[in-house]
C-alpha positions, 0 to 999 in steps of 0.5 A, spaced: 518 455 507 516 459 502 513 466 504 507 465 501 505 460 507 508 465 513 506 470 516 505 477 513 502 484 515 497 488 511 496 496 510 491 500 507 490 507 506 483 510 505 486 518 504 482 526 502 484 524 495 490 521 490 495 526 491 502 523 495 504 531 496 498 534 499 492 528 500 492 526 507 490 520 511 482 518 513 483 511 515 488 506 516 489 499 517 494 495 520 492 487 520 498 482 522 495 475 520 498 468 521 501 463 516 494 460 515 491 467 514 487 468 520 488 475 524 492 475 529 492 483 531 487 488 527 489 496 529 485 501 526 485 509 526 480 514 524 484 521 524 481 529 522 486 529 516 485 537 518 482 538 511 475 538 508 474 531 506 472 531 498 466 529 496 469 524 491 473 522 496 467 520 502 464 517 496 468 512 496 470 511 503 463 514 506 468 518 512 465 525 511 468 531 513 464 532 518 465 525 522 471 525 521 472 532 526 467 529 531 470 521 531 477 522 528 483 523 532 489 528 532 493 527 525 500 527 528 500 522 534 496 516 530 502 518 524 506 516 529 503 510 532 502 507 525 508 509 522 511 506 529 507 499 528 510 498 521 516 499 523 516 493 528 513 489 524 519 489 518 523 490 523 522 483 525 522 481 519 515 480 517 513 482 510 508 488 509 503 486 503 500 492 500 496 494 494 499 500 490 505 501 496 508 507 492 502 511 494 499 509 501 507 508 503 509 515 500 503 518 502 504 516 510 512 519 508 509 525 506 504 526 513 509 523 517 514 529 515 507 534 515 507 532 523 513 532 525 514 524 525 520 521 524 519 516 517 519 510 516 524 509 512 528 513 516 527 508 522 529 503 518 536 505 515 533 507 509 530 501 506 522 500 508 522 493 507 520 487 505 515 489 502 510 485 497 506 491 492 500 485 489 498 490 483 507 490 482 507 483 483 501 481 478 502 486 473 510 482 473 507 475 474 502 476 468 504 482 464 500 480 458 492 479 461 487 482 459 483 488 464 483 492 469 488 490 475 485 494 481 485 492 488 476 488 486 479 484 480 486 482 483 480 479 488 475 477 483 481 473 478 485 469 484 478 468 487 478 473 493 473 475 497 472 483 498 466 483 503 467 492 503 471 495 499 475 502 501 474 499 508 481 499 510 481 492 514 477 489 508 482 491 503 488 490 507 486 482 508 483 482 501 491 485 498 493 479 503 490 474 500 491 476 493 499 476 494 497 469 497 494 467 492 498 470 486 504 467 490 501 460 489 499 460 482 505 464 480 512 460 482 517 465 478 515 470 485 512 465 490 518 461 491 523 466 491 526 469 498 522 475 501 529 480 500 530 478 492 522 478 491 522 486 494 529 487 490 524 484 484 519 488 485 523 494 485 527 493 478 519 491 475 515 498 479 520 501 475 520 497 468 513 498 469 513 505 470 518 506 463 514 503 459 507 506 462 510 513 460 513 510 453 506 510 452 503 516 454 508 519 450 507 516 444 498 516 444 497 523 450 502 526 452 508 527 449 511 530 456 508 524 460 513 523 466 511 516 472 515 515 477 520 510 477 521 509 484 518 505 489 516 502 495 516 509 496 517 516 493 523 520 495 522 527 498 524 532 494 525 539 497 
């Protein structure tokens, strides 16, 4: 069976910016869904990141600094308990879908040792997976296509709905659905086996990556360095 007809878990991240290193976490979704899409189990979180909430960044999500202090709860313990419902899930298996994964998995890497939380990688023998990256997966599958490749015009182009972007829940279904889709229209990844098909997006994050850098390099900045390294990016002390 191939996995785009199995069963999947979906994750988002709605952060205090686009820094892995220093942004911290203002919402989080896990989503366990069934073979035939529908939500089995939604556990959601809004957490006081312990910081001002940017206001560019509330203008995405609409979590102000404020709400956030009166509503959200202590950092440290909902890290764990996020960092905890990822690892049951691949632990058993289950593929974790999630839209631009070397940022929402490196930045829960980075909270999780902010707090005194065990990684995910670390509970995992080092190897958070299987894990499928919509945006990796699509730019792999469709390299030469036209346009942008954010999370509202994957869904725009494999007919996805998006009721509310930047809500966790919304995007985490909506990243799902995409990789269903693009899974089903692309057989070079939709028929390969859940090991090999992260083992692929591993080689193509980095193939990516080398060439985004190649080209930052030869038209803005001749110092241009992108990370090659994904689901996660390593800590460096």
């Amino acid at each position: 069976m191939s996995w785009v007809s199995g069963p999947m878990v979906a994750f988002d991240l709605e952060t205090t910016g686009t820094d892995i290193e220093t942004d911290r976490i203002v919402t989080a979704a896990v989503v366990t869904m069934e073979p035939d899409g529908r939500v089995a189990r939604e556990r959601t979180w809004l957490l006081d990141p312990g910081v001002p909430i940017p206001e560019q960044a509330s203008a995405i999500h609409g979590i102000s600094t404020e709400h956030a202090r009166a509503n959200g709860g202590p950092a440290a313990p909902a890290v764990e308990e996020i960092t905890g419902a990822l690892a049951q899930e691949l632990r058993a298996g289950t593929p974790l879908v999630v839209m631009n994964a070397r940022y929402d998995l490196s930045l829960l890497d980075r909270e999780c040792r902010r707090h005194g939380v065990e990684p995910l990688a670390q509970r995992l023998a080092g190897r958070p997976a299987p894990v499928i990256d919509p945006l990796v997966l699509d730019k792999h599958a469709d390299r030469y296509r036209k346009g942008r490749r954010t999370l509202q015009a994957l869904c725009e182009h494999y007919g996805v709905t998006l009721d509310a972007a930047h809500n966790a829940v919304a995007d985490a279904l909506a990243a799902a659905g995409a990789a269903r889709r693009m899974g089903a229209r692309h057989a070079a990844i939709g028929s390969v086996a859940l090991a090999d098909l992260h083992d692929l997006q591993v080689r193509a994050a980095a193939e990516q990556a080398a060439s985004l850098q190649s080209y930052l390099r030869r038209t803005s900045d001749p110092e241009a360095v992108v990370e090659r390294a994904w689901p996660v990016v390593p800590y460096r002390v």
